[in-house]
C-alpha positions in Angstrom: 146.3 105.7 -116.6 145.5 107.0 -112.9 144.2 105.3 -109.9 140.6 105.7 -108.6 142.2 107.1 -105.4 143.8 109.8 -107.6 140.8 110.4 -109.8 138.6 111.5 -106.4 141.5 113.8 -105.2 141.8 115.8 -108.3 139.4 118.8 -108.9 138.7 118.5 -113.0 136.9 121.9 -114.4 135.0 120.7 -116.0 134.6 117.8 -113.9 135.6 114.5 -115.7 134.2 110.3 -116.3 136.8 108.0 -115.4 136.6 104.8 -116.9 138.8 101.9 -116.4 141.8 104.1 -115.3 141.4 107.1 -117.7 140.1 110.4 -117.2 137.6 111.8 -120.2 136.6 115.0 -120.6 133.3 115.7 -121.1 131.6 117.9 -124.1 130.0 121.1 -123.0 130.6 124.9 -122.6 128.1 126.8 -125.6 125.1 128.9 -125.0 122.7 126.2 -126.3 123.9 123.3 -123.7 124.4 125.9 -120.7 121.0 127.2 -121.2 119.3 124.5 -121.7 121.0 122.4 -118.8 120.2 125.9 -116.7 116.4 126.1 -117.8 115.8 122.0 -117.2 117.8 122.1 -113.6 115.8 124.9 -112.9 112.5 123.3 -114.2 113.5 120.3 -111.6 114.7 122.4 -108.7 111.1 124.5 -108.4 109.9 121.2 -108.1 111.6 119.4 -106.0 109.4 119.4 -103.0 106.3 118.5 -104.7 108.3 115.1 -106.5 110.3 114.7 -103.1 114.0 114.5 -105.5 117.2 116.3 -105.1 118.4 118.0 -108.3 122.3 117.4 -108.6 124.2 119.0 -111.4 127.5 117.4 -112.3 127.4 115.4 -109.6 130.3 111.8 -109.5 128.4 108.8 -110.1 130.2 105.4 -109.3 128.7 103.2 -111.8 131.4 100.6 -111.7 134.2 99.8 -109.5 136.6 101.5 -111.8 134.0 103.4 -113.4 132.9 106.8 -112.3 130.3 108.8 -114.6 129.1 112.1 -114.2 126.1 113.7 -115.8 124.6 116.9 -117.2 122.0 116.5 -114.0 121.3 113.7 -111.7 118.0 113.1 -110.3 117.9 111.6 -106.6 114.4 110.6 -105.4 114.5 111.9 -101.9 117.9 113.7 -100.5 121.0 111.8 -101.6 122.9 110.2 -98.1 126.7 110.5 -100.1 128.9 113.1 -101.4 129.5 110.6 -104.5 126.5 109.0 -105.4 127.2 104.8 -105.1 123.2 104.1 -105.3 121.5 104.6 -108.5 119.9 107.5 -109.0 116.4 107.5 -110.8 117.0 109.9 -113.3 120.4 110.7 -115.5 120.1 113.6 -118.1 122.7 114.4 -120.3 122.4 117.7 -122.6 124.5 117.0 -126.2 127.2 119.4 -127.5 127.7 119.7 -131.2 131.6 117.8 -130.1 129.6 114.7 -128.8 130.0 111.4 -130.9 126.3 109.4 -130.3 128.7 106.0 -129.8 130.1 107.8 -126.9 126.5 109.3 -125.3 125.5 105.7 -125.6 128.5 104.0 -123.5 127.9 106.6 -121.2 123.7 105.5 -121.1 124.6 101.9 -120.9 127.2 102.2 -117.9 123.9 103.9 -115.9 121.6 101.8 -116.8 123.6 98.5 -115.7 124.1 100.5 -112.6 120.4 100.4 -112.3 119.6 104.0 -113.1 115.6 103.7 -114.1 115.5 106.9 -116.6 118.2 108.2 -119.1 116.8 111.3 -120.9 119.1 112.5 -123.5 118.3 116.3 -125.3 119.6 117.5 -128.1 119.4 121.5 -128.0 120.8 121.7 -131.8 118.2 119.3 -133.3 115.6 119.7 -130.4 114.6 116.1 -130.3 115.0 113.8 -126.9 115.1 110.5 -126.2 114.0 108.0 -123.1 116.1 105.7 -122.2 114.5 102.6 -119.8 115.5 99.3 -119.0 112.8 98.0 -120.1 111.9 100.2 -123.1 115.3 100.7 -124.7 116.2 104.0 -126.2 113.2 106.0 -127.6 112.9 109.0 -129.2 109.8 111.8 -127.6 107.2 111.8 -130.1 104.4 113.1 -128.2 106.6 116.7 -126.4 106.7 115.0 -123.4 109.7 113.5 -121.2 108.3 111.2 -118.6 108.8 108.9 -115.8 106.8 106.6 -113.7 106.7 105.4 -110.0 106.9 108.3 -109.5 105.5 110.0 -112.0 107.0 113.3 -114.0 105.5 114.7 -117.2 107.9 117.3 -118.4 107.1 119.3 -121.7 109.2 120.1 -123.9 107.9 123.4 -125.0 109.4 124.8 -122.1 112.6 124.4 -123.6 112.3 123.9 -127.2 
C-alpha cells in the first residue's frame, strides 16, 4: 500500500494503475500489442486536426480519488489543459496482451466509464475482434469492421489494422 502522493512521484516503466492504494502493472511489451497500439496512435495522430483531439499514449487518468488508470491511448477532444488528465476523456483504448485476464480489462472499462469517459474501444490483436464500450450501449463486440463514435463522429476500419 502507497499513497497517492507517492504514486505521482514515482516514474513506473512501464507506467502503472493505482487503485485504492496499490500499484498494478499493466500487460504489454510483444510485437502484436506494440504494433498495433503504434499503427492505431498513428491512425489518430494524422488525424488529429481534421477531428480537433489530442492523441495521448499512456497518459495518467484520475478516474477516482484514489484511483488512477492509464490506457493503451487516450483520446482528448480538443488539447488537454493538465498534465494528468482529471476530466474525462472521450475516448479510452486499451490494446490486450495474451497475459490480460478479461475480468481485469473490464474493472479497468468500468472505472472510465463511471468517470464519464463516452467510448471504451478494446482490440484484441491475437483474435482480431474489438469491442465498443458506451454508457448507453454496454459492451459490444464490432460486427460490421468498423470502430465508431458519435458527436463527434469517427468511423475507424478495421482493415487497416487487422
Amino acid at each position: 500500500m502507497i499513497s497517492v502522493q507517492e504514486y505521482l512521484s514515482t516514474v513506473y516503466r512501464p507506467d502503472c494503475d493505482y487503485v485504492d492504494g496499490q500499484v498494478l502493472e499493466r500487460n504489454f511489451g510483444d510485437a502484436d500489442h506494440a504494433w498495433l497500439l503504434g499503427a492505431l496512435a498513428s491512425y489518430l495522430h494524422v488525424r488529429r486536426k481534421e477531428w480537433n483531439i489530442a492523441v495521448l499514449i499512456g497518459i495518467r487518468i484520475r478516474v477516482q480519488p484514489e484511483r488512477f488508470r492509464v490506457p493503451d491511448i487516450g483520446v482528448v477532444l480538443g488539447r488537454p489543459d493538465e498534465q494528468i488528465l482529471t476530466k474525462p476523456p472521450f475516448l479510452c483504448i486499451e490494446i490486450l496482451s495474451p497475459e490480460d485476464r478479461w475480468s481485469s480489462v473490464e474493472a479497468r472499462i468500468k472505472d472510465f466509464i463511471a468517470m464519464g469517459v463516452s467510448y471504451v474501444w478494446v482490440l484484441d490483436p491475437q483474435t482480431k475482434a474489438a469491442f465498443i464500450e458506451t454508457p448507453a450501449d454496454g459492451l459490444r463486440e464490432v460486427n460490421d469492421g468498423f470502430l465508431r463514435t458519435e458527436n463527434p463522429s469517427f468511423i475507424v476500419p478495421l482493415s487497416e489494422f487487422f
